[in-house]
C-alpha positions as CSV (number, residue, x, y, z in Angstrom):
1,X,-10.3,-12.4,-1.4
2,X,-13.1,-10.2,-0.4
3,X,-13.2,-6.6,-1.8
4,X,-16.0,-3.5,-1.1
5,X,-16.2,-0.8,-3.1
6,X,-14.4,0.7,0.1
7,X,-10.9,-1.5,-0.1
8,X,-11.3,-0.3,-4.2
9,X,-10.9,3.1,-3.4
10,X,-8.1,3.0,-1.3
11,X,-6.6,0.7,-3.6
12,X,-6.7,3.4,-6.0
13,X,-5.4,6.0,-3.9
14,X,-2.4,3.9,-2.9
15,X,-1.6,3.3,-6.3
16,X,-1.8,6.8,-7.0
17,X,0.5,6.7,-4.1
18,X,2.9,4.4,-5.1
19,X,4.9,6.5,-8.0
20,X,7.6,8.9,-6.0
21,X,6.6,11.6,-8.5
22,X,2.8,11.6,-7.7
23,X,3.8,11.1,-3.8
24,X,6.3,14.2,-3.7
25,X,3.2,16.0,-5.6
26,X,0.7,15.2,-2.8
27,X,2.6,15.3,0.4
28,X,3.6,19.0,-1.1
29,X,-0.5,19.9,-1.4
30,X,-0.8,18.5,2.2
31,X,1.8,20.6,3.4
32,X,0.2,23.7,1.7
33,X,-2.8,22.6,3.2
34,X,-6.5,24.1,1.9
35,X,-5.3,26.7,-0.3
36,X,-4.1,24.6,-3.3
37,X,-1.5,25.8,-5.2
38,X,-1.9,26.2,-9.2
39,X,0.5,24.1,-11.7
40,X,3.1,26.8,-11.7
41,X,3.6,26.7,-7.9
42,X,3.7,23.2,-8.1
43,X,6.3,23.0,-10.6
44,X,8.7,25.1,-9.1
45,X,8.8,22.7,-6.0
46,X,9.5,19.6,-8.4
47,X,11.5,18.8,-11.0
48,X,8.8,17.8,-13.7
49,X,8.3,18.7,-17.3
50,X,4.6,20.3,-17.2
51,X,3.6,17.2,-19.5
52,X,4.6,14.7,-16.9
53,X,3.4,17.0,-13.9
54,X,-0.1,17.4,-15.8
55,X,-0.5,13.1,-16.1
56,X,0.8,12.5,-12.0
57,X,-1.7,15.5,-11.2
58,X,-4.4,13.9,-13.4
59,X,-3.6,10.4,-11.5
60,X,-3.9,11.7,-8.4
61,X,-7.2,13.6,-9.2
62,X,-8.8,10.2,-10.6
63,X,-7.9,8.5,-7.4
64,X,-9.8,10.8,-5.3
65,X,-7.1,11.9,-3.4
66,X,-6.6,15.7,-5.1
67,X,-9.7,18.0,-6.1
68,X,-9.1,20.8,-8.9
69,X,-10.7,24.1,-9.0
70,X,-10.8,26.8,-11.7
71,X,-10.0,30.2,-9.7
72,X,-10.3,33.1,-13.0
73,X,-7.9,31.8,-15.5
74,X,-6.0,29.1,-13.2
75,X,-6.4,25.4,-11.9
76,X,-5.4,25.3,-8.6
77,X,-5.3,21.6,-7.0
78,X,-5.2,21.1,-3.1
79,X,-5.3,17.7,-1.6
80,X,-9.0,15.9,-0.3
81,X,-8.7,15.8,2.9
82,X,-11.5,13.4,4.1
83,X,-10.2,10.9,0.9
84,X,-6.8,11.5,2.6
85,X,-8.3,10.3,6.2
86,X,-10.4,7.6,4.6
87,X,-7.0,5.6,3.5
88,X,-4.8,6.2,6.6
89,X,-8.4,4.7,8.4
90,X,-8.8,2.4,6.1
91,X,-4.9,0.7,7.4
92,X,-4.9,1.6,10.9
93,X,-9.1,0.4,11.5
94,X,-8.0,-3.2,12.5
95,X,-4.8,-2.9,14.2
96,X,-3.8,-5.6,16.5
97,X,-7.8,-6.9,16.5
98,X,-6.3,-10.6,15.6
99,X,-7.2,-12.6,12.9
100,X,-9.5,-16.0,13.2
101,X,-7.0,-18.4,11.6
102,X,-10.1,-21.1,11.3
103,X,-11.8,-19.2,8.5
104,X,-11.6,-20.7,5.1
105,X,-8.9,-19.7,2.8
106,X,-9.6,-19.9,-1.0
């Protein structure tokens, strides 16, 4: 199988992705948009011992897919949004192109 360092970053953020925790988290920064919201605002929208919040938010930020800022004494996260595009891109690219079935297959 052929990999760039392109299909490793969206395999990181899909993984990220793939835990309904960390998924509720992000499609709640997306829907806040730019802003970002700090740990507080995101724990009253999900049902998450700060602990557990703290690792899926710390997942998501090592994927690529959320950026944190320090505003005074807070951490306010918000979702990257070009990170965000790259992945949907990244499945949709080659839709219906076809494949060339006489390519070798290891």
């Amino acid at each position: 199988m052929k990999s760039d360092s392109n299909t490793k970053t969206v395999a990181s953020a899909l993984a990220a992705l793939g835990h309904e925790a960390r998924l509720s988290i992000f499609r709640l920064l997306v829907r806040n948009g730019h802003d970002g919201l700090n740990v507080g605002e995101i724990s009253q929208h999900v049902d998450l011992p700060a602990s557990t919040l703290a690792h899926h938010l710390r997942t998501l930020v090592q994927s690529g897919l959320v950026i944190q800022e320090r505003r005074g004494r807070e951490v306010y996260s918000r979702p990257d949004f070009d990170a965000m595009t790259t992945t949907t891109a990244f499945l949709t690219q080659e839709c219906c192109v076809g494949i060339c079935l006489t390519e070798n297959v290891a």
